[in-house]
N, C-alpha and C positions, 0 to 999 in steps of 0.2 A: 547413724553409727549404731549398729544393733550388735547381738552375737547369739552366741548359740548353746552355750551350756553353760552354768556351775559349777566350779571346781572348789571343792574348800581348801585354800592352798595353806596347810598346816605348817608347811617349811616355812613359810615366808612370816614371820614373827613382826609383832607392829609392837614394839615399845616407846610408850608414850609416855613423857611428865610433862609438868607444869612450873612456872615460875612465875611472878606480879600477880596478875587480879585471878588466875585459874590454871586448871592443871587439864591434861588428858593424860589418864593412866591405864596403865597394861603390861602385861607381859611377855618376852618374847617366849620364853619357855626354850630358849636355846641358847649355848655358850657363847658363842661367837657371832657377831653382826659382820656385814661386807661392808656395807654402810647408812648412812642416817639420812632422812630428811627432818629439815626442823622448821617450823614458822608460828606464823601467830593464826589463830581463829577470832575471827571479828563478828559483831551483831547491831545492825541498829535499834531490836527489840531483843535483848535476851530473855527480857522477863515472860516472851512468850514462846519461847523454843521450848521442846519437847523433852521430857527426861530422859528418855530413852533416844537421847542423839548417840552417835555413833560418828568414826572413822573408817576409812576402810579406801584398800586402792584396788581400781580396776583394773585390768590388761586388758588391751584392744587386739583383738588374730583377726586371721583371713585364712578361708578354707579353699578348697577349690569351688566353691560354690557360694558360700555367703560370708557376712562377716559377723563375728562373733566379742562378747564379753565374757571375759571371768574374775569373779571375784574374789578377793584376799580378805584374809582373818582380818576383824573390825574387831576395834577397841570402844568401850563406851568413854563418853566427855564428860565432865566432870569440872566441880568450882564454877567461878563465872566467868567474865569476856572482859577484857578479851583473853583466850585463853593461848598461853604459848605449850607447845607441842616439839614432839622430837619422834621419829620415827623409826625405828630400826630392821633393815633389810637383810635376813641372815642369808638367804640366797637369792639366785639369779632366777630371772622372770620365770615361768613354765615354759617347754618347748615349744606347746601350741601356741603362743602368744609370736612367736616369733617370725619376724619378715624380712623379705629380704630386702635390702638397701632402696634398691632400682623401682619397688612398689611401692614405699613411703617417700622416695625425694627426683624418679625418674621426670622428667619434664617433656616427653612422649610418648604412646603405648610400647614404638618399638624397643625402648633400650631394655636389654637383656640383663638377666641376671647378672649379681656383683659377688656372690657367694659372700657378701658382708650380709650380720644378722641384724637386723633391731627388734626392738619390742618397746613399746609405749604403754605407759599408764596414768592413771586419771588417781587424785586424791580427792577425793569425794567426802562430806559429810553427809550424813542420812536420819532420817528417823526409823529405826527398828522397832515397827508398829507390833511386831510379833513376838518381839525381845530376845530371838535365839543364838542373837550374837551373828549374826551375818550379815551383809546387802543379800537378797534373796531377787535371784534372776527368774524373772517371767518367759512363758513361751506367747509368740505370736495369738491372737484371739483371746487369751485372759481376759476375763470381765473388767480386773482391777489391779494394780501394782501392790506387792505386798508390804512394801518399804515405800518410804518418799525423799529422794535427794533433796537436800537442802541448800547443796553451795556444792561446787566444784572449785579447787586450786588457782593460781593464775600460773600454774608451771606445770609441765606435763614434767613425765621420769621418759628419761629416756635408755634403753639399754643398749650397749651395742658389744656385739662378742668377739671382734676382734680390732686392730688398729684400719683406721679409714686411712687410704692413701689418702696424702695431700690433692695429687692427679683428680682424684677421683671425686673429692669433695667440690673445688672449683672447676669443673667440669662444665660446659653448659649444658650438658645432658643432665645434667643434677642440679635440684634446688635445696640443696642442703648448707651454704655455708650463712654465716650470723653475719649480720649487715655490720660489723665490728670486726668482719674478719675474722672471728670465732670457729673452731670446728668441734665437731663429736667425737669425744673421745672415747678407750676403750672401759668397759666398765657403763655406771652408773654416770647418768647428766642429766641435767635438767635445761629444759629450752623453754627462754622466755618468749610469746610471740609480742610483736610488735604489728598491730592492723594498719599503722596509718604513722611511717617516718620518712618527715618532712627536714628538707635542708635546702640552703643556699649556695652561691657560691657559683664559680665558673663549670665546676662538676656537673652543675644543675641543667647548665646550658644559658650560654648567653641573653641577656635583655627575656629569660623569663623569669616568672615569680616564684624561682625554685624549684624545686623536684620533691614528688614523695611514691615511695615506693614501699613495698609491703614484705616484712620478712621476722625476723627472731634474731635471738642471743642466743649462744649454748651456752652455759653456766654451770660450776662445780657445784656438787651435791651439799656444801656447807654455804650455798646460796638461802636466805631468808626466804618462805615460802609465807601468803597469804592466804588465807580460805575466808573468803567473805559470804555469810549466809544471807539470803535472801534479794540478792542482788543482781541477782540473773546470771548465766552462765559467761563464761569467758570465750572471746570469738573462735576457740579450738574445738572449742565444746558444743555438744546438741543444742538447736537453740529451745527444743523442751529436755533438760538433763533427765529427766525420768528415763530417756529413752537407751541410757548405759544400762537399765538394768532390765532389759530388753535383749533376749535370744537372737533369735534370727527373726531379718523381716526387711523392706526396703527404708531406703535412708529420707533424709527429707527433705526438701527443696521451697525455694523462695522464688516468686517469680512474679514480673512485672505484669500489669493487666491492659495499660494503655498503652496505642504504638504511635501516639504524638511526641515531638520532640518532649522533653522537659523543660519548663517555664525556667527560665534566669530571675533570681529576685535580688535586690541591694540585704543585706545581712540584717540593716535597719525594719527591713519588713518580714523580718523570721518572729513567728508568732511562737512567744514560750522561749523555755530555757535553750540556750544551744546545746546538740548533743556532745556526749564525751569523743575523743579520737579513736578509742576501742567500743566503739558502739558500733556492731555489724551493720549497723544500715547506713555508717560513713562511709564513703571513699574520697578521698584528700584529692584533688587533681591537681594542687599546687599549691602555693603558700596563699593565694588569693580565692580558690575558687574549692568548695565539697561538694558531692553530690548526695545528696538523702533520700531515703525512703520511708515512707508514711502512708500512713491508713493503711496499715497492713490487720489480715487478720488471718488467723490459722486454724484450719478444719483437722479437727482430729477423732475420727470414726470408733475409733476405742485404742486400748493401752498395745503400743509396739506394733500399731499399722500405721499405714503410708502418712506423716503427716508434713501438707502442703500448705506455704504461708504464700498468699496474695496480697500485694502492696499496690494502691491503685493512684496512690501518686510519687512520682519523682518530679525532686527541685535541684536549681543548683544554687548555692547561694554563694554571693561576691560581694567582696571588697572592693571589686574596681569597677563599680554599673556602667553600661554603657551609657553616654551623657551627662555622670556624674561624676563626682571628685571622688579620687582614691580615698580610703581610709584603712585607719590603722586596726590590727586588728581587735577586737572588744574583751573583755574578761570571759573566758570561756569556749572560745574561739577554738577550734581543734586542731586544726592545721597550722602546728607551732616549729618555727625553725628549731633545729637539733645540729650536732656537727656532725659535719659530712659523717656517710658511710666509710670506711680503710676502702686503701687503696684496691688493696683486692678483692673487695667488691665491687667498685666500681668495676672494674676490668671484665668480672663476669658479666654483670651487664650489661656492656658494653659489647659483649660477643656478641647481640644481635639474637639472641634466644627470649628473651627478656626484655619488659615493657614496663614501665612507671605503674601501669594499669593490673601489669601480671601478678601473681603469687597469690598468696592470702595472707590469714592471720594466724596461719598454723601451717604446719607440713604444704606443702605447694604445690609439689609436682602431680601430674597427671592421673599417676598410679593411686595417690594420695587422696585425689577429689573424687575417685570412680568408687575409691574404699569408704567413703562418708568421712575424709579424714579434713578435710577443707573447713573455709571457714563459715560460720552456718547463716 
């Protein structure tokens, strides 16, 4: 997910306060907001964050040629953690930010323009090593990142500039609707992703162990936002976040090294913690059964070039071994029943476009994964 220029986008005002253990403050320096984001900033070490942390949101574009970031007026953090935040949007995204429908949520190359806009953004915290009040966007070949992202949002901003047909959302040419039956509406939203929801039920399909399928909630703008530092990126996000403040340059990719099946093992013989359900290297394949990746390791030739993650084992692990007795599942377990998806999503899925296996953890469609917008 790279981009390609800087924009100091002075319209867009970040007003920020605090309330309980910290504050983040700032000023919009404009009368009127469109609207707010608010959440809490979380730390398992505050005592060693940086004073010169910062807020600030990204916008992700597309050009005819590469894909690009830019960045929005930061605010610095302030008080302690965990800190609650409020953020105020006095305008709408930049033009250049803006995409069309059919490239963030199409679900094949061919489907054509929808003349609907969107624009996506990233709420980022950073360290402003240089202190000039901005995320400062690198070009391709830089020695060194001038800022260091420290946590990315668990919600993207989503924009969209006019009303989305209903038609158009459940569509199975479109991977846009929220496994709740949610859609995007006009204005400002946020979409939570969902890597790995799992449920029962005859929905699921008879005499198996459920279903889980991968997709989002669209959610209004007075939804509770999280920004957790130090935690690793959320599955929407670069799986090195550095790489938002990064110009132009190619996206990054993950890829398996061995072309032996993958060992089956009983869950009893998973060595170490079980991972969480939003941990990119899960995929749920049912209420009984995930599949993981490990031993991965990621070459990275310097700041905002190609970086590729090799993982040189995959496992599946089960509840139900073959020759052994079923078991329940254990504390930590990720592949946790939920209630069903709405009806109308099933229905989409059901058209026959779509697989338990398909989507991601973020934006899904085709258009989406060519743009570095998938899950990483």
């Amino acid at each position: 997910m790279l981009s390609m220029s800087c924009h100091h986008l002075s319209a867009l005002g970040l007003a920020l306060y605090g309330v309980g253990c910290g504050s983040l403050s700032g000023d919009t320096g404009s009368p009127s907001t469109l609207t707010n984001i608010h959440g809490t900033v979380t730390s398992d070490a505050p005592s060693t964050l940086p004073s010169s942390l910062a807020t600030a949101i990204v916008w992700f574009g597309i050009s005819a040629d590469h894909t690009f970031h830019e960045s929005a007026d930061s605010v610095p953090v302030s008080g302690g953690f965990p800190a609650s935040f409020e953020i105020g949007l006095t305008t709408i995204p930049p033009a250049s930010a803006m995409i069309d429908f059919s490239t963030v949520f199409g679900t094949s190359p061919d489907v054509g323009a929808t003349g609907v806009h969107v624009a996506l953004g990233f709420v980022v915290a950073y360290d402003d090593r240089n202190g000039n009040g901005r995320l400062d966007i690198v070009d391709p070949g830089a020695s060194q990142y001038t800022d260091e992202v420290e946590g990315v949002a668990d919600r993207l901003i989503f924009y969209v500039d006019q009303s989305v047909p209903t038609s158009l959302v459940t569509s199975p040419r479109f991977a846009a609707l929220g496994i709740d039956g949610s859609m995007p509406q006009k204005g400002y939203n946020l979409m939570l992703p969902d890597s790995n929801y799992c449920y029962a039920g005859a929905d699921a399909g008879a005499g198996s162990a459920g279903a889980c399928v991968r997709g989002y909630v669209w959610e209004p703008m007075d939804t509770p936002v999280s920004l957790s530092l130090g935690k690793g990126s959320p599955v929407f996000a670069p799986q090195d976040p550095q790489q938002l403040m990064c110009s132009t340059g190619p996206n990054s990719g993950t890829t398996f090294s061995s072309s032996s099946l993958p060992p089956t093992i009983s869950v009893l013989d998973f060595s170490g913690m079980l991972p969480s359900a939003n941990d990119p290297n899960v995929h749920c394949d049912d209420l009984d059964n995930f599949e993981y990746l490990s031993s991965c390791t990621t070459n990275v030739a310097a700041p905002c070039q190609q970086e590729n993650t090799v993982c040189a084992q995959q496992t599946i692990v089960t509840l139900d071994p073959v020759g052994g007795s079923p078991m329940a599942p254990p504390a930590g377990w990720p592949c946790v029943a939920q209630p069903p998806p709405s009806s109308v999503f099933l229905s989409w899925l059901a058209a026959g476009q779509h697989s338990s296996s398909g989507g991601g953890g973020g934006p899904v469609g085709s258009g989406a994964a060519d743009a570095g917008l998938s899950s990483n």
